[in-house]
KEKOLSE-442314 format. One record per residue (C-alpha): x, y, z. Coordinates in pm, whole numbers, padded with zeros to 5 digits, always signed. Last residue first. Example, Ala and Ser with C-alpha at 12.3 -4.5 7.8 and 13.67 -1.06 7.14 Angstrom:
2
+01367-00106+00714;+01230-00450+00780;
***
This chain:
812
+05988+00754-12973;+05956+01104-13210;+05749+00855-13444;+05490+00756-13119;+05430+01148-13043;+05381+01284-13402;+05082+01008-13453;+04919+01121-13112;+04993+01542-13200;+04791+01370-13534;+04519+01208-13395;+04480+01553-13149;+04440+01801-13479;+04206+01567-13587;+03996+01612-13309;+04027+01995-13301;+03908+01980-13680;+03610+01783-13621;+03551+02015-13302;+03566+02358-13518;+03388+02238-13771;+03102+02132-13544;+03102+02451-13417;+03120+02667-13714;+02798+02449-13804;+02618+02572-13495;+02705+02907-13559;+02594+02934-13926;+02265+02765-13789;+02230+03004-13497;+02283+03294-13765;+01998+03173-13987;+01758+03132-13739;+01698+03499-13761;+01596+03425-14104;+01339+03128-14079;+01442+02805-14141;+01327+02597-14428;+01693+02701-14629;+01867+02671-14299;+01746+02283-14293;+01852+02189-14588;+02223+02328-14585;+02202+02147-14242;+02091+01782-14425;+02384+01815-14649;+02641+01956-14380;+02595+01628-14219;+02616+01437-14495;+02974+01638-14596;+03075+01561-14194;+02997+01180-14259;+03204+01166-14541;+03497+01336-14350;+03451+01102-14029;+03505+00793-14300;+03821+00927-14403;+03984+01004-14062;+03888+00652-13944;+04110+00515-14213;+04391+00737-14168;+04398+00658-13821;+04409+00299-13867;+04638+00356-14101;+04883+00571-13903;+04857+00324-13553;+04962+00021-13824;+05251+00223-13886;+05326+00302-13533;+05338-00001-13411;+05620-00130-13631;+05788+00144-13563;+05778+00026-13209;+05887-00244-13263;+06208-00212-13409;+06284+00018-13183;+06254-00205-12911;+06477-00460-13060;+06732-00189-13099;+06738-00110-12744;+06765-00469-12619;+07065-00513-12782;+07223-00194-12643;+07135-00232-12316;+07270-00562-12330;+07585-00488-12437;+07589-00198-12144;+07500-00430-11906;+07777-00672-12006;+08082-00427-11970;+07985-00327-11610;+07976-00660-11495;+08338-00691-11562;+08404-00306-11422;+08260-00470-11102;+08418-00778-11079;+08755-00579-11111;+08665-00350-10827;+08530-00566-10597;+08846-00771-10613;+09104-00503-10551;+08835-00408-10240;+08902-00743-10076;+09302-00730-10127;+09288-00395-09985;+09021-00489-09704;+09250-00798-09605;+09547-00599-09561;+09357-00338-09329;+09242-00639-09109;+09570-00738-09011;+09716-00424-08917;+09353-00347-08693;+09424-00698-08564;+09767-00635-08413;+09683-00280-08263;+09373-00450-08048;+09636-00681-07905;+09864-00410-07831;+09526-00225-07690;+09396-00537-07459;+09757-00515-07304;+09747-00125-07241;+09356-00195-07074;+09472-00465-06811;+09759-00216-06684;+09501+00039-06668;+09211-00226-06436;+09457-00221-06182;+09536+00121-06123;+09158+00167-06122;+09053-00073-05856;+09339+00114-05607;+09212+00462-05713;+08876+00306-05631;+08902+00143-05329;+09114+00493-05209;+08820+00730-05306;+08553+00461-05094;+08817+00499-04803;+08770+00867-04832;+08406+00863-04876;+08383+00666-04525;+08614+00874-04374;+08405+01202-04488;+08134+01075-04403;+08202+00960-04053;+08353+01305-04013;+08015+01498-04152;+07785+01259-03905;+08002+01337-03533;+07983+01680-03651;+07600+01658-03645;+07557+01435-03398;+07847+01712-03131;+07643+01951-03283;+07216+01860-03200;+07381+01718-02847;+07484+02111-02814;+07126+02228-02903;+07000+01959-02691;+07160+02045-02372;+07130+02436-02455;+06767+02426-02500;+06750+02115-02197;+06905+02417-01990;+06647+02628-02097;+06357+02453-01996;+06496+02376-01676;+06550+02721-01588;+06174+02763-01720;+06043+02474-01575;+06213+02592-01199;+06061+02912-01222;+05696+02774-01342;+05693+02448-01145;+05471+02243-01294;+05166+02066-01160;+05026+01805-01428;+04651+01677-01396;+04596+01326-01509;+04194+01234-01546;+03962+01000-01422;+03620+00841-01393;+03308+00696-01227;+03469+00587-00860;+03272+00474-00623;+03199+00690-00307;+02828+00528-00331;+02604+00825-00388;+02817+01040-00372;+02973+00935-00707;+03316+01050-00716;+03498+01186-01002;+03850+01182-01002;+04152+01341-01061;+04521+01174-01039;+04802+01368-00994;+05101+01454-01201;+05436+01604-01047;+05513+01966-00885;+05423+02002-00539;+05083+02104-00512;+04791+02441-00467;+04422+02321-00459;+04233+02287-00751;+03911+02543-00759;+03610+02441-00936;+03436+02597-01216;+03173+02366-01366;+02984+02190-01641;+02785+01902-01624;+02628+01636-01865;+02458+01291-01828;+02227+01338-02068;+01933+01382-01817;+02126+01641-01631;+02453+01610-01430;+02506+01749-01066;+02826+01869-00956;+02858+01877-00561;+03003+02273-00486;+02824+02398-00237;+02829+02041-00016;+03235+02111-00038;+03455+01902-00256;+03784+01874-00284;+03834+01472-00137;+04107+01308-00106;+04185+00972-00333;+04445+01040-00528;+04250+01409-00612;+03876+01416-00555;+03604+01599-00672;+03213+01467-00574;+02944+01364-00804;+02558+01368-00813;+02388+01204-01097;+02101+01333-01235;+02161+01119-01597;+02514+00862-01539;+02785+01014-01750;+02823+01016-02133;+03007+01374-02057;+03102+01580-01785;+03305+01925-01810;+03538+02051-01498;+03674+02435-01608;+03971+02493-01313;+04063+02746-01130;+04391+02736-00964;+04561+02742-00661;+04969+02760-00629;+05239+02597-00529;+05270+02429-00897;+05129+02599-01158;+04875+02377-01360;+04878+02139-01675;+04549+02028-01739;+04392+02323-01813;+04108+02282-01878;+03993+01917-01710;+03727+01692-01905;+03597+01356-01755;+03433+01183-02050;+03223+00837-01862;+03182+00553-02122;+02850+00510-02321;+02602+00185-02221;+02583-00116-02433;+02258-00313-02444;+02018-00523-02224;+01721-00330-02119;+01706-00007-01889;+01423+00148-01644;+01406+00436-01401;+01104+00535-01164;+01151+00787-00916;+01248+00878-00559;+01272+01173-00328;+01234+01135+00044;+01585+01248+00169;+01879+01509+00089;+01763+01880-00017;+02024+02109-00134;+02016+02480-00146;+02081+02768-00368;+01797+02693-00643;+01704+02358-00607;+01958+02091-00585;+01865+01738-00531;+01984+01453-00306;+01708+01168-00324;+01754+01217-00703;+01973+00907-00677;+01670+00709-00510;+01592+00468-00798;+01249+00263-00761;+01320-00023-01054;+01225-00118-01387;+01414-00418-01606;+01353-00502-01920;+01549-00839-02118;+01564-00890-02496;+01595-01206-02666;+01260-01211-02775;+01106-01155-02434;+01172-01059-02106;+01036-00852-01818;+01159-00748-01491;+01016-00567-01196;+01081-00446-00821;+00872-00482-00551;+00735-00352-00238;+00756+00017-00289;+01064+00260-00209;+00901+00392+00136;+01178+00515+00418;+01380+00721+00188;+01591+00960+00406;+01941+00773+00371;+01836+00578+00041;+02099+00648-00194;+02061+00476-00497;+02370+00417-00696;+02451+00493-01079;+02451+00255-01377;+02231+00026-01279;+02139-00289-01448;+02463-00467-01306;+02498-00787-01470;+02515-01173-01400;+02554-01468-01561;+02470-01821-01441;+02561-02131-01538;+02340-02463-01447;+02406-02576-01860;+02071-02662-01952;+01904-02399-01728;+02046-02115-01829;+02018-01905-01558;+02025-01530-01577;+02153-01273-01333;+02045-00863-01295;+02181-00650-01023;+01954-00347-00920;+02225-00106-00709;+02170-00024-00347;+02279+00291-00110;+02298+00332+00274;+02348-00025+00387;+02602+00084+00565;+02869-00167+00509;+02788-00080+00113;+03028-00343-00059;+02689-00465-00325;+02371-00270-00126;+02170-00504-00371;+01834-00433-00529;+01692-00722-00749;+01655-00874-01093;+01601-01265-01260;+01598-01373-01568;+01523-01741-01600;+01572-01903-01947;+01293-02145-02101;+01352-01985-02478;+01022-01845-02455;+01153-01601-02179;+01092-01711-01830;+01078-01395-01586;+01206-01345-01228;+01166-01076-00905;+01375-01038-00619;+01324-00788-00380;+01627-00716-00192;+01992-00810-00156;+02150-00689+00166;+02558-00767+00175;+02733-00884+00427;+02903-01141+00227;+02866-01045-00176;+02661-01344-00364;+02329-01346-00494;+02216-01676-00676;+02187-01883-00387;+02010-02237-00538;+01716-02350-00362;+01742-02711-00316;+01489-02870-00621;+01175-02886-00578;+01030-03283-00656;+00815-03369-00975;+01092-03474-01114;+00994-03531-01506;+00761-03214-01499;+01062-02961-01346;+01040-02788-01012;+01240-02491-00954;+01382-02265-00615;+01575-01952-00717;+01738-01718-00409;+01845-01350-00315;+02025-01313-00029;+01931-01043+00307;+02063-00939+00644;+02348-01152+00560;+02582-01264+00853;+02394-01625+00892;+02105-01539+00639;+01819-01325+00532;+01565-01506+00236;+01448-01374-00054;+01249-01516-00312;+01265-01626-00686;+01039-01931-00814;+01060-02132-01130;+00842-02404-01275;+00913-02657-01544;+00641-02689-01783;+00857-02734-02089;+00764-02388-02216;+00889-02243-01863;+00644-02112-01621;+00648-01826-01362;+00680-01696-01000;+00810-01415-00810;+00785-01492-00410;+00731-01249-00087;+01035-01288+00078;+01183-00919-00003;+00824-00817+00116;+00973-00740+00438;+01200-00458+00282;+01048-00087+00421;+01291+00156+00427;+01534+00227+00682;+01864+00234+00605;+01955-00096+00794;+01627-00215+00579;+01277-00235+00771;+01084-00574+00814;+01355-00780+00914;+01428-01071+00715;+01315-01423+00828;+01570-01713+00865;+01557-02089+00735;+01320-01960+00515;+01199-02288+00351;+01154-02340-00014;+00856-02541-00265;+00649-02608+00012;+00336-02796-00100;-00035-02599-00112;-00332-02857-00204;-00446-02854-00509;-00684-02617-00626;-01067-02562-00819;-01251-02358-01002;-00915-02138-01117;-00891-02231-01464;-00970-02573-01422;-00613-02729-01371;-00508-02572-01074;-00180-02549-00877;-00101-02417-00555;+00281-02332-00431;+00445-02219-00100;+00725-02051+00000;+00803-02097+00368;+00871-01942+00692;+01121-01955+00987;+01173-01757+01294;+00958-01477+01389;+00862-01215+01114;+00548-01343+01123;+00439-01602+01369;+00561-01941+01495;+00261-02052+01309;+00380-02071+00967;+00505-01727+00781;+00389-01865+00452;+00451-01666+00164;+00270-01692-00159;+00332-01917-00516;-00001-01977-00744;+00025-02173-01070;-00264-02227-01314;-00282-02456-01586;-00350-02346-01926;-00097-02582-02106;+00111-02300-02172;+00144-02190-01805;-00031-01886-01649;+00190-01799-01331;+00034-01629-00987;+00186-01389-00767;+00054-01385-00361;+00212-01167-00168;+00064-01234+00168;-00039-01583+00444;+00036-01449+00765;+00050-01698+01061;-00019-01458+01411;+00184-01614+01655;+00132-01910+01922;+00175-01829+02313;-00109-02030+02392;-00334-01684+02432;-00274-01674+02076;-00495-01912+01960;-00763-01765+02172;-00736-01405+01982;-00801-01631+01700;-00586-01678+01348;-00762-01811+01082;-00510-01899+00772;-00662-01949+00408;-00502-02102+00054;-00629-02104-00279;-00991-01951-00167;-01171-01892-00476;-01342-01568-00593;-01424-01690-00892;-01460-01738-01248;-01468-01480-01498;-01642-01350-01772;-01538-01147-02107;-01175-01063-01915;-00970-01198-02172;-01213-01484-02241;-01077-01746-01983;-01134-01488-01680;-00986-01608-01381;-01005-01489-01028;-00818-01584-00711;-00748-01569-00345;-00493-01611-00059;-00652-01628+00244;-00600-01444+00562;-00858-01413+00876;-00808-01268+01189;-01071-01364+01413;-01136-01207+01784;-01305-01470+02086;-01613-01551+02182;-01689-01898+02008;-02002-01808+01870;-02001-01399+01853;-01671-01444+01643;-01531-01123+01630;-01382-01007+01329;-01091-00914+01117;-01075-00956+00777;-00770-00974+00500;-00830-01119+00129;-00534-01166+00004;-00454-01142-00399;-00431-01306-00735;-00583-01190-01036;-00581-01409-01365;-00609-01412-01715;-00645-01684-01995;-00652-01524-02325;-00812-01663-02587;-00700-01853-02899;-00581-02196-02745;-00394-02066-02450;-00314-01672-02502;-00126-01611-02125;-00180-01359-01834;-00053-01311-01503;-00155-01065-01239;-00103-00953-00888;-00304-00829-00592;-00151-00714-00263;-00449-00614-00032;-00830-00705+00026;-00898-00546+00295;-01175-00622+00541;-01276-00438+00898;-01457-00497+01173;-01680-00807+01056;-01895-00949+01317;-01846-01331+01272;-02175-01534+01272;-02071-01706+00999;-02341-01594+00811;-02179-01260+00869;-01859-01303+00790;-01945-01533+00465;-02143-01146+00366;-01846-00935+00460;-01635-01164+00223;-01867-01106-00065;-01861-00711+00066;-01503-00688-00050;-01539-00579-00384;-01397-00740-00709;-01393-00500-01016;-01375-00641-01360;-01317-00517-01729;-01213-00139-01638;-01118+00034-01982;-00771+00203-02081;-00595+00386-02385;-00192+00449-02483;-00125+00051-02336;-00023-00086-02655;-00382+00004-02859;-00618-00277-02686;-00584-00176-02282;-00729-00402-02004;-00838-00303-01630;-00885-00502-01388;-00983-00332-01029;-00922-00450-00706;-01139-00304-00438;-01005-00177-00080;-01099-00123+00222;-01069+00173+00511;-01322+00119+00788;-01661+00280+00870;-01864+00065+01139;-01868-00265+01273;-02191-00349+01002;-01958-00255+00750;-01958+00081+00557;-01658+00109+00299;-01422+00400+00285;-01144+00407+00055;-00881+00253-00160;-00913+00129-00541;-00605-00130-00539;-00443-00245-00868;-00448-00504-01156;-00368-00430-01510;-00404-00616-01868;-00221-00543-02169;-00323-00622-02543;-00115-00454-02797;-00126-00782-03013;+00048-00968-02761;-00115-01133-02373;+00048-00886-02178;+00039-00846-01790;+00071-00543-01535;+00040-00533-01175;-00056-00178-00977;-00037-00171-00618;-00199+00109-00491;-00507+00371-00575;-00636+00680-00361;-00976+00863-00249;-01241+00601-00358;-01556+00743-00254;-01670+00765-00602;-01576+00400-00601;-01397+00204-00827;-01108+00485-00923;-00990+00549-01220;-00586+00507-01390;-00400+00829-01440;-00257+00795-01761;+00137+00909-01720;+00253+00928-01964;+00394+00895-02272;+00783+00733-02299;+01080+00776-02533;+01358+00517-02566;+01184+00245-02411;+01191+00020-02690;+01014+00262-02926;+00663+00239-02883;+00653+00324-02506;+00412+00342-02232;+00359+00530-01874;+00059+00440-01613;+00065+00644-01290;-00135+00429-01052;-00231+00756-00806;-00092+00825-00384;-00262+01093-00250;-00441+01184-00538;-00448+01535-00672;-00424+01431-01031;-00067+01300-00909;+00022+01317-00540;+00230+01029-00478;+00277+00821-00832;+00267+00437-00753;+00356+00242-01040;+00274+00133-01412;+00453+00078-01741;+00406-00082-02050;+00641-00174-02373;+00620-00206-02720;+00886-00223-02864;+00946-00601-02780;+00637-00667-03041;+00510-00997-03048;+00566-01035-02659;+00397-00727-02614;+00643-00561-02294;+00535-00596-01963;+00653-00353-01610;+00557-00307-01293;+00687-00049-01061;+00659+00002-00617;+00785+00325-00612;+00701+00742-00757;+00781+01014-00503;+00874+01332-00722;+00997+01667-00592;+00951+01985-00731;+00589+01899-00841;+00357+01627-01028;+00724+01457-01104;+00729+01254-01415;+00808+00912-01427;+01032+00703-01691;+01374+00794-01570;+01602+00626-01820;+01947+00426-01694;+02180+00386-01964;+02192+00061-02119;+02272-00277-01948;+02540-00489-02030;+02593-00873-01924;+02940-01029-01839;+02963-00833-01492;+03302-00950-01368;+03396-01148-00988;+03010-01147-00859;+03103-00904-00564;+03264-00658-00760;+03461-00450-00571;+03347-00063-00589;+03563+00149-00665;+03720+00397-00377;+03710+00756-00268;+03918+00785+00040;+03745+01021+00275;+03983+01251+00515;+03682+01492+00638;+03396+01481+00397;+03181+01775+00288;+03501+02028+00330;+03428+02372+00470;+03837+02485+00476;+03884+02760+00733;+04039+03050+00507;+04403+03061+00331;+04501+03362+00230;+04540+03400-00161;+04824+03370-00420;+04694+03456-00759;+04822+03166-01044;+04458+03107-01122;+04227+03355-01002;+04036+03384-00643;+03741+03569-00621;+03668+03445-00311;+03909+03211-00172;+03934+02871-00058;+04207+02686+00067;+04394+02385+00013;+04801+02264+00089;+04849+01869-00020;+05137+01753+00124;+05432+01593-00131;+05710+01612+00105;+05929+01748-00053;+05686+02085+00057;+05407+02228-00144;+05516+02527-00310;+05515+02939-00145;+05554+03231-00369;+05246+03431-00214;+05182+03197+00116;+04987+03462+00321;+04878+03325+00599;+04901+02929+00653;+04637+02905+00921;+04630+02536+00969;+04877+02355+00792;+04700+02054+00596;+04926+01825+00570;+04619+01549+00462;+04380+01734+00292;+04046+01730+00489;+03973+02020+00680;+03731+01976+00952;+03396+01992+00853;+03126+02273+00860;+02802+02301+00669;+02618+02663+00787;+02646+02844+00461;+02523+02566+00271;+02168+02549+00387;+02036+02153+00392;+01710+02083+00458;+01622+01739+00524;+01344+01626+00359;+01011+01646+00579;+00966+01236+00692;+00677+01050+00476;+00277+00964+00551;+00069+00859+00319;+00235+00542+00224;+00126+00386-00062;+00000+00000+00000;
***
């Protein structure tokens, strides 16, 4: 249930926080150190100034310091190396004012679309409710949200809601369960009850209708025919599972009926508490029940015997594929709650809820937890179980359980079909002295167990908690684990952080929701407010960015203070951090950095005044004290760098010389003994040459001889074949003649015979033309004259040609 009351937040004003000063060598009242450096020593000198600049010398004033002589450290992984990555942390709620109180989350994602995902918790003070179900969904994996819907009430009455469940079937179908609170009329008088309310959404959780409302006055009714006067009846804690068996949807609402009575029979007071159910096999069309899967009566008499109240609570119930029904509650047994051992029991039924078996213990609690957390919040329900089904039928259950040293370890019980017998709970927490915290599982479709919850980790106060995630394979027995978180809660103030936490997986993909308390420390305006606040964050399996710790300037004056520019990046979103330098802390409660919902900060922060030599910063969560990142910061001595500076000038400018001259000489050797090969080679290679030439000498002598007696040859050959060309030539040239006289005569007659039959055809011509001008009229006289001067003209021209022809072939 929400709590309606919660502690004022502490109220912190700046001005007033004092601590002892906590750099060790610290020197008290150091005056005015203008020109001072930190001793051989290496001790860290600090003070703060106003208005202090870099490289100014300043008095030194008290030191404020938030923690006196702290050592920042790293947290030391209790489970040996995280194998599985979460991303970075989202904040799904929304604050209704300055400060937010949202707990107790539930979470399902469509298990045919792992984008889709749904989720609900409490939300103090939203739509004016004391405590609201705040319901928040996503279409993109989680990486935006909408919300929240502000569920209804049952009753106009109704004045606040609690404990929402969530459930989804696929196809955008979700189903919720919560508490409708107020005032119900008994015949004992007015008392504070509750209804449970269903309450199913179509569209992915962006739209809701009630299907079913259970009300406690069936319960006031058996009272009364029991002849039990009923004083008051809640009916607390419900839960919900859903599954698509055969077509429809098979849903069901677990929770625990509560009454107290007197019995006017037997005389004495009744306290009754059964563990109860209803199932709708339609997706919420009709349903079946109420039906008692477990009940314990406790009596005023009873007790009188020195026996304790038995509690029978949280309830969670597991649709498996077959249809069957699984139901898993806490037992506290009769030594009493909270009082020595309990147990984790199981119901099944096979008729959709008409019917169950008998309860058998699946675990025992050797040892019960206490009900409030070394920190203080609320953690009983740590033991209250988280149930569900594998495909192959085998069924898991996650609980918590304190131990020998441990005020709290997380364990997972199972039951397979072929064994039929619970296995020995297997401790899947680890870290000795540790608190681990409210466990809760999932089966994917695969058949592998994912299990969450809250663990304090190396925390010997118990003052902050991470979510750790593990997951059982169940074929091999191996377990990974991860660390969901990526910044620590601190819950000094928080007394109320819900009853649960939640996971969800599906398709590979695992979703995890928790009540984070690092905004439990928040700066508004000038002041600082530590305690009460809380929120609603949620990651899924995937890589998270690395911490970017930037320092300007790194490299600093030694002896002296100086301001320095400190940006964040990738780091944890509203995370509060602390400055420390190997391991001291710098910071004062003014001057915590506090990143936004990126992860980002930017701030001015004074570095104390050091010895000379590199130093490492870090970044402190305050959360925790563990260490989120680093960076080298170089202190130099300015008078002493220079100096130094200038005799490595001089150092290397003379080592730049002496390599230099040391180069040229081994050059010039080495050329010298390459002149001396050479003169050597060459001597040699003369006295070679002068032979080759005598030799050369010879057959030049020899050679000339021969061409004489060669060329004296040529030229007789020659004038020989001289001789007979030209007898030749001259045979062959009268032949040719000869010939072509012969030509030529035949060439004449044939000419002279053509030329005489053109000449009779020009006089026939000239005939018919000296006919034809006579018919022809007198200016046609002229063109006739012309015409024949023409032809004339051309028959001459053509025999002029015949003869240059005739001419040309006697000349050859």
């Amino acid at each position: 249930m929400g709590i309606l009351s919660r502690i004022a937040p502490l109220l912190i004003l700046l001005a007033v926080i004092a601590a002892p000063p906590a750099l060790a060598g610290y020197q008290g009242d150091l005056g005015n150190y203008s020109g001072q450096i930190a001793g051989p020593s290496g001790n860290f000198y600090y003070s703060v100034g106003v208005g202090m600049t870099a490289g100014e010398p300043s008095p030194a004033l008290n030191d404020n310091l938030l923690v006196s002589s702290t050592v920042a450290y790293s947290i030391n992984d209790p489970y040996d190396s995280f194998t599985m990555s979460f991303t970075r942390n989202h904040k799904v709620s929304v604050e209704s004012g300055i400060f937010g109180y949202e707990h107790e989350p539930s979470i399902a994602v469509d298990p045919g679309n792992p984008d889709n995902v749904v989720v609900a918790s409490h939300h103090e003070r939203l739509a004016g409710l004391p405590n609201a179900i705040g319901v928040y969904y996503s279409m993109d994996g989680g990486a935006t949200w909408a919300g929240p819907l502000v569920m209804p009430l049952a009753q106009e009455g109704d004045i606040y809601h609690s404990d929402p469940a969530l459930a989804s079937t696929g196809d955008g179908v979700f189903y919720l369960a919560y508490m409708s609170i107020g005032p119900r009329e008994t015949p004992g008088g007015y008392y504070l009850s509750a209804s449970i309310v269903v309450a199913k959404s179509v569209d992915g959780g962006a739209s809701w209708s009630i299907i079913h409302v259970i009300e406690p006055d069936y319960l006031i009714d058996e009272m009364n025919q029991s002849g039990i006067i009923p004083f008051s009846v809640m009916l607390d804690k419900p839960y919900i599972s859903a599954a698509r068996v055969g077509g429809s949807d098979v849903v069901v609402v677990t929770y625990t009926a509560i009454a107290d009575g007197y019995d006017t029979i037997n005389g004495f007071s009744t306290t009754i508490l059964r563990i109860t159910a209803v199932v709708s096999p339609d997706g919420g069309s009709t349903w079946i029940g109420p039906s008692t899967v477990a009940e314990a009566v406790n009596t005023s008499e009873g007790m009188r015997f020195g026996g304790g109240i038995q509690v029978l609570q949280g309830s969670n119930p597991a649709v498996s594929p077959d249809g069957s029904i699984y139901v898993a509650y806490y037992d506290s047994l009769s030594d009493g709650y909270l009082e020595g051992k309990a147990a984790i029991m199981v119901s099944v039924s096979q008729d959709l809820g008409q019917t169950w078996s008998k309860p058998e213990q699946a675990a025992v609690i050797e040892r019960e937890m206490d009900y409030y957390s070394p920190s203080g919040f609320r953690m009983a329900a740590s033991m209250f179980p988280s149930i569900d089904v594998s495909p192959d039928g085998t069924i898991y259950v996650a609980y918590a359980s304190a131990g020998q040293d441990d005020p709290g370890d997380v364990f997972l019980v199972y039951k397979t079909p072929e064994s039929q017998v619970w296995e020995e709970p297997l401790m899947i927490s680890r870290g000795e002295g540790s608190l681990q915290f409210f466990p809760w599982l999932d089966v994917d479709e695969s058949g592998r167990v994912h299990v969450i919850w809250g663990d304090t980790m190396n925390d010997p106060s118990h003052m902050s908690y991470h979510v750790i995630y593990a997951t059982f394979d169940p074929a091999s027995g191996s377990i990974e684990y991860g660390q969901v978180t990526d910044y620590a809660s601190f819950a000094l103030g928080v007394f109320f952080i819900g009853d649960y936490f939640n996971v969800a997986a599906s398709q590979g993909q695992v979703y995890a929701v928790w009540t984070d308390a690092r905004m439990s420390i928040k700066k508004v305006g000038s002041l600082i407010y530590i305690g009460g606040d809380t929120s609603i964050f949620y990651a899924k399996l995937g890589e998270r960015p690395q911490p970017r710790l930037i320092v300007a300037p790194e490299e600093l004056e030694a002896g002296r203070a100086a301001i320095a520019s400190i940006q964040l990046e990738d780091f944890p979103s509203y995370g509060v951090y602390m400055l420390s330098i190997e391991g001291v802390s710098l910071t004062r409660i003014d001057s915590l950095i506090f990143t936004d919902e990126l992860g980002r900060a930017v701030q001015k922060t004074i570095l104390p005044p050091l010895a000379s030599g590199s130093y490492s910063l870090q970044l402190v969560a305050f959360s925790d004290s563990s260490i989120h990142a680093e960076k080298e910061v170089t202190y130099i001595d300015v008078v002493l760098g220079a100096v130094d500076a200038s005799r490595q000038e001089i150092l290397e400018s003379v080592r730049e010389t002496a390599m230099s001259t040391g180069s040229a000489l081994e050059s010039l050797e080495t050329r010298m003994a390459s002149l001396e090969e050479i003169a050597r080679q060459n001597s040699q290679d003369i006295g070679e040459i002068k032979g080759s030439l005598d030799d050369v000498s010879a057959s030049v002598d020899t050679l000339s001889s021969r061409l004489g007696d060669i060329e004296s040859s040529i030229n007789s050959k020659i004038d020989a074949a001289s001789e007979d060309i030209k007898n030749e030539v001259r045979s062959e040239g009268e032949k040719t003649r000869s010939t072509v006289n012969s030509m030529l005569g035949e060439i004449e007659s044939l000419i002279n015979e053509k030329t005489s039959g053109i000449m009779g055809a020009i006089e026939d011509l000239g005939t018919s033309i000296q006919k034809g001008v006579e018919e022809a009229k007198g200016d046609a006289e002229t063109a006739v004259s012309r015409g024949n001067m023409a032809i004339g003209l051309s028959v001459l021209a053509l025999l002029a040609g015949l003869g240059g022809v005739v001419l040309a072939f006697r000349k050859a």
